[in-house]
C-alpha positions in Angstrom: 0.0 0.0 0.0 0.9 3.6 -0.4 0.1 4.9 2.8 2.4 4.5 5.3 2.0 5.4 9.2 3.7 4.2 12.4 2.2 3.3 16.1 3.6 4.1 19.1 3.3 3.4 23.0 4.1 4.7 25.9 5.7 1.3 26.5 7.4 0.3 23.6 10.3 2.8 22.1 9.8 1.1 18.5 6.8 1.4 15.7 4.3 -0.9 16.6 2.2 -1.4 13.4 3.7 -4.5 11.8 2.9 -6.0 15.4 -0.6 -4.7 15.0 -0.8 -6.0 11.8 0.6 -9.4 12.5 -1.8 -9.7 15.8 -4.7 -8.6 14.0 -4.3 -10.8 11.1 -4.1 -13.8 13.7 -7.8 -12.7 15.2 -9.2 -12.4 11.3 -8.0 -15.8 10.4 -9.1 -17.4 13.6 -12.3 -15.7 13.4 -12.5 -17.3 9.6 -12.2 -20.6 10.7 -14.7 -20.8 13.8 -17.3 -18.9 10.6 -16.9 -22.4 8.9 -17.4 -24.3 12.3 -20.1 -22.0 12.9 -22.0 -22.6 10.0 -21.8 -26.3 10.5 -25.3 -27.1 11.2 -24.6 -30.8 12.3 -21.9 -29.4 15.1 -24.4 -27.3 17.1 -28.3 -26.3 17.5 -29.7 -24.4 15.4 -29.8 -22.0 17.8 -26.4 -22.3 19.2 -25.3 -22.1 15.4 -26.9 -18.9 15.3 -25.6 -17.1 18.3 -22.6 -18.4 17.0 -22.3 -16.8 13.7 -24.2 -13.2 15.5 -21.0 -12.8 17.6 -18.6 -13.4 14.5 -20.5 -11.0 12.7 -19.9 -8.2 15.4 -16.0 -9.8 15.6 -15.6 -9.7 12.1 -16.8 -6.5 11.8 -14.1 -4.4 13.7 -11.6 -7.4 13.8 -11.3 -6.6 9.4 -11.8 -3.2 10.0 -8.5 -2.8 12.1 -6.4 -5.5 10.0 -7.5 -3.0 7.0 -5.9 -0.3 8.8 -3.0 -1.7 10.0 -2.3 -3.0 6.5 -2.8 0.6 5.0 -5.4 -0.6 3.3 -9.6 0.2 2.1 -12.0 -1.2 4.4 -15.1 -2.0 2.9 -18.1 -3.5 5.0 -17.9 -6.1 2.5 -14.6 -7.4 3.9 -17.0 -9.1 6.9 -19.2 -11.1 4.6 -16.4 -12.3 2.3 -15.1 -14.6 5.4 -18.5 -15.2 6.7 -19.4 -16.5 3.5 -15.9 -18.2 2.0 -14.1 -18.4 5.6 -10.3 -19.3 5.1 -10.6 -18.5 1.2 -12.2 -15.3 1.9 -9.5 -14.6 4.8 -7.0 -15.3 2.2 -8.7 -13.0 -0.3 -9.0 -10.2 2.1 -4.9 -10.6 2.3 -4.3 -10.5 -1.1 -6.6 -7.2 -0.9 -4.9 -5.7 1.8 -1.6 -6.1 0.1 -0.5 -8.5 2.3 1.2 -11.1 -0.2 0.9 -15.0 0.5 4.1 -16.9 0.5 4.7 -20.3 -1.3 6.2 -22.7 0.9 9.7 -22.7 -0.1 9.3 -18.4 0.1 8.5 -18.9 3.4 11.6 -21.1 4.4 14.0 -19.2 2.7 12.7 -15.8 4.1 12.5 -17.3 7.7 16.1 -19.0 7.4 17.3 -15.5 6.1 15.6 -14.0 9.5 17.5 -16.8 11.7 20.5 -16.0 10.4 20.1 -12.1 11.8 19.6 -10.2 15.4 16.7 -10.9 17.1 15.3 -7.3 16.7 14.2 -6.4 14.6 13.7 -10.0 12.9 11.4 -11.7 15.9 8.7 -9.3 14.9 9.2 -9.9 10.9 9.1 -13.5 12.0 5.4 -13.2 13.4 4.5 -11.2 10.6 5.8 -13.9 8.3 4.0 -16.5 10.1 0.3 -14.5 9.9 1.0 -14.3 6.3 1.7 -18.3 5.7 -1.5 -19.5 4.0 -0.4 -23.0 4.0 -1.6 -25.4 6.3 1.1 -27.4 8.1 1.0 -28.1 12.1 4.6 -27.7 12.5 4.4 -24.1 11.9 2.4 -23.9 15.1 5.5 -25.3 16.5 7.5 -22.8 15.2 5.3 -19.9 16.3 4.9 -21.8 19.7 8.5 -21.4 20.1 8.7 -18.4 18.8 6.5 -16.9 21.4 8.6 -18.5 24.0 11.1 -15.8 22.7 8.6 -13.1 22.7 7.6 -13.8 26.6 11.6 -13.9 27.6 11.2 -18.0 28.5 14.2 -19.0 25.8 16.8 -17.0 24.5 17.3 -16.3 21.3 20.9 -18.5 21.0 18.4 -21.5 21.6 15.4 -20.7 19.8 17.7 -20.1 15.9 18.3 -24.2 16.3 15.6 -25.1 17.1 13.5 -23.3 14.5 16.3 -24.5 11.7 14.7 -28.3 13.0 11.6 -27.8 12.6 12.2 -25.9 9.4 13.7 -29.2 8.2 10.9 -31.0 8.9 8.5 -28.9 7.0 10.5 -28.8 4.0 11.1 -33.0 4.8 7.6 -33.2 4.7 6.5 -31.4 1.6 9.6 -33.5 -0.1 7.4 -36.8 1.1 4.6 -35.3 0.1 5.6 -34.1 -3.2 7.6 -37.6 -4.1 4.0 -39.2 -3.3 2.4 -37.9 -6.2 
């Protein structure tokens, strides 16, 4: 996007909005995926289904609302029925939108093995952001991010977090290998 801004606190010394961005972005998408639990009628009651799917609707509303402007981009009211009516596909839509480019998975190594390989600060924080952007499903990335938080709170240091990321990096990529050799 063209517009570019910063956020400040009191608290933190640094600009805030890629942190912003990455946290809201993690709300949107988890919001997206309870819409298509939500809207399984077989799950719930009808009723439960609806109350459900009335409380992601006020959610969505101001959860896409501040991911648009954190991402410098046009919010449209739109933006909350495109994941109440495509959930992860219209999450990933709403990215694409907001300029926030999705990754294939071999981008997404490379660029988080390039962030190992630097200081912690700045790259911790492009590390969340690259995380909220990966629209691949693969469970050890929640491994990564788990650790990666562990780093964020101050419960592992950032010597012993680089090798263990680089594992489970290699694991990922092991995986997709398998997976690609299986076709």
């Amino acid at each position: 996007m063209d517009q570019s801004f910063e956020i400040r606190s009191s608290v933190f010394p640094h600009d805030m909005s890629r942190w912003c961005s990455e946290k809201m972005s993690s709300v949107v998408l988890a919001l997206a995926r309870i819409a298509e639990v939500g809207s399984d009628q077989t799950v719930a009651s009808e009723a439960t289904s609806q109350a459900i799917r009335d409380e992601l609707c006020s959610a969505l509303y101001d959860a896409t609302k501040m991911l648009a402007f954190s991402c410098g981009a046009q919010w449209e009211p739109s933006d909350r029925d495109m994941i109440l009516e495509n959930g992860v596909l219209g999450y990933q839509e709403l990215q694409a939108r907001y300029g926030q480019r999705a990754f294939s998975l071999v981008d997404f190594i490379n660029r988080f093995r390039e962030l190992l390989a630097g200081e912690r600060s700045p790259n911790r924080t492009l590390m969340h952001d690259l995380l909220s952007r990966a629209s691949f499903e693969e469970p050890l990335l929640r491994t990564l991010e788990d650790e990666l938080d562990r780093v964020t709170m101050g419960e592992a240091d950032w010597e012993e977090f680089v090798p263990r990321a680089l594992g489970i990096l290699e694991q990922v990529q092991e995986k997709a290998a398998g997976r690609q050799q299986a076709r």
